[in-house]
N, C-alpha and C positions, 0 to 999 in steps of 0.2 A: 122307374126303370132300373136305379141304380140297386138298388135293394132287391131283385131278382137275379141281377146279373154277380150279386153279392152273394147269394145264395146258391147260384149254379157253380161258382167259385168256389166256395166252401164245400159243395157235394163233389169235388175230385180228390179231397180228403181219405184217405184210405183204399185208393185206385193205383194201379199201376201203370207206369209209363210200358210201351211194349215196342213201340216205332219212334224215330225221330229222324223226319230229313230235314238237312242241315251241309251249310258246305256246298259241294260240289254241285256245281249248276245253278246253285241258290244264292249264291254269294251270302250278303248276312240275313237271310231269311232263314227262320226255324219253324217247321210243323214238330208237337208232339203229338204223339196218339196215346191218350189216356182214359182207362177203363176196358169194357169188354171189345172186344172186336164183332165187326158187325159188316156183314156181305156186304159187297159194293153189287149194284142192280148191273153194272159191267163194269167186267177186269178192266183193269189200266192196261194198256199194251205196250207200255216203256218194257221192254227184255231187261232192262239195266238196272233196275231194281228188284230184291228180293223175290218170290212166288206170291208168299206171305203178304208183303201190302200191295202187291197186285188185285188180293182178290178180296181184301177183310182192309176198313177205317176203323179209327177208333168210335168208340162211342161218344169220346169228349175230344175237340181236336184242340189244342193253342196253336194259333198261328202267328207269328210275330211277324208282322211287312215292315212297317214303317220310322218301328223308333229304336233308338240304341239299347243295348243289352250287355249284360256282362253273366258269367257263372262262375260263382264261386266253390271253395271248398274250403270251408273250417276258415281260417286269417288269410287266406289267399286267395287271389282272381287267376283260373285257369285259364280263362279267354272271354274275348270282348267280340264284340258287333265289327271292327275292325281288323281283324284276325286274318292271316291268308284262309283260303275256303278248305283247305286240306286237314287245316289246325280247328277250325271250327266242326266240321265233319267229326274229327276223331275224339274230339272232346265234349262235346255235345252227346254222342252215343254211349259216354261214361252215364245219363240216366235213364239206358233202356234197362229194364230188369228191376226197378226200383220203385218205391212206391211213393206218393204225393203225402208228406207228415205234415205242411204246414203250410198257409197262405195268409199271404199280408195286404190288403189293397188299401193305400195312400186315397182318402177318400176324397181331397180335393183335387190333383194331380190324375188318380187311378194311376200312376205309377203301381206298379205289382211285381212281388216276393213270393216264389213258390222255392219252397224245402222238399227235400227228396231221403229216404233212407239212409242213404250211403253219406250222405253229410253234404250234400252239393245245394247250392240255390240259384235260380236263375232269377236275375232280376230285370224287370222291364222298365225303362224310363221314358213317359209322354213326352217324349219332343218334338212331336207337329201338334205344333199348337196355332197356325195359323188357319184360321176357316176357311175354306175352300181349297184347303189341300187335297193332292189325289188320293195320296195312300193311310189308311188306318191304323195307329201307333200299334194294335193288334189287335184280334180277333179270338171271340171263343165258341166255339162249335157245339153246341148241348143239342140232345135228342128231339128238344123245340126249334132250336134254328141256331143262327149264327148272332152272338152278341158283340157288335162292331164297337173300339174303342174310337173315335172318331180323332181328328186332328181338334183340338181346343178341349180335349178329355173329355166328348161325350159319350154317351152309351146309345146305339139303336140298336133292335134285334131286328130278326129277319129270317121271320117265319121259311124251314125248308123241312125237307125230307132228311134224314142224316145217309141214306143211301148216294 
């Protein structure tokens, strides 16, 4: 399992970020939406976000729920998992427009390193490491399903539709 989910990691290589909520409402939780956009089977009816991700997901989603995060830029951390939601919000949408140069997965850990054009990285660090946690250190959305990083760094997928 780890070696698919290694591989669907690696195919966002050369993809574009185009969405990221983040912040507001979310506290430290981050969706990106990376690659093509692809119709949702029904709109979202939140008014309070965009037209645009009302009506179109990405093709590839990262979701981060459960574990701490930081993003940097070049020697510096612009913001943390920790951040007021307003700071994470605005700094966080510094990688829509940019494109996925590079990925790192920590193979015992799955802690993960995604690089971005603009010089920014978002890093992910497993820290529900106890089994029987509720929430998933994070999650990655492929055109198969959703690849769950579990609490204790495992990997399940989970066969869906990406509508």
């Amino acid at each position: 399992m780890k070696s698919e989910f290694k591989r669907h990691l690696q195919a966002l290589i050369g993809l574009p970020c185009w969405a990221v909520f983040a912040g507001h409402g979310n506290g430290s939780m981050v969706t990106l939406h990376i690659g093509r956009r692809v119709r949702r089977d029904q709109p979202l009816r939140n008014r309070t976000v965009p037209p645009d991700w009302r009506r179109f997901v990405g093709e590839n989603c990262l979701f981060v729920e459960g574990c701490s995060w930081r993003l940097e830029h070049g020697t510096k951390i612009s913001c943390s998992w920790g951040e007021p939601e307003d700071t994470i919000d605005r700094k966080m949408r510094r990688l829509v427009g940019h494109t996925v140069t590079k990925i790192t997965l920590h193979d015992l850990s799955l802690d993960l390193s995604v690089s971005f054009t603009n010089g920014y990285r978002l890093i992910l660090f497993c820290d529900q490491t106890a089994n029987g946690e509720s929430q998933d250190n994070y999650s990655l959305r492929t055109p198969i399903g959703w690849y769950r990083v579990t609490a204790g760094s495992g990997v399940k997928l989970e066969p869906t539709n990406v509508k």
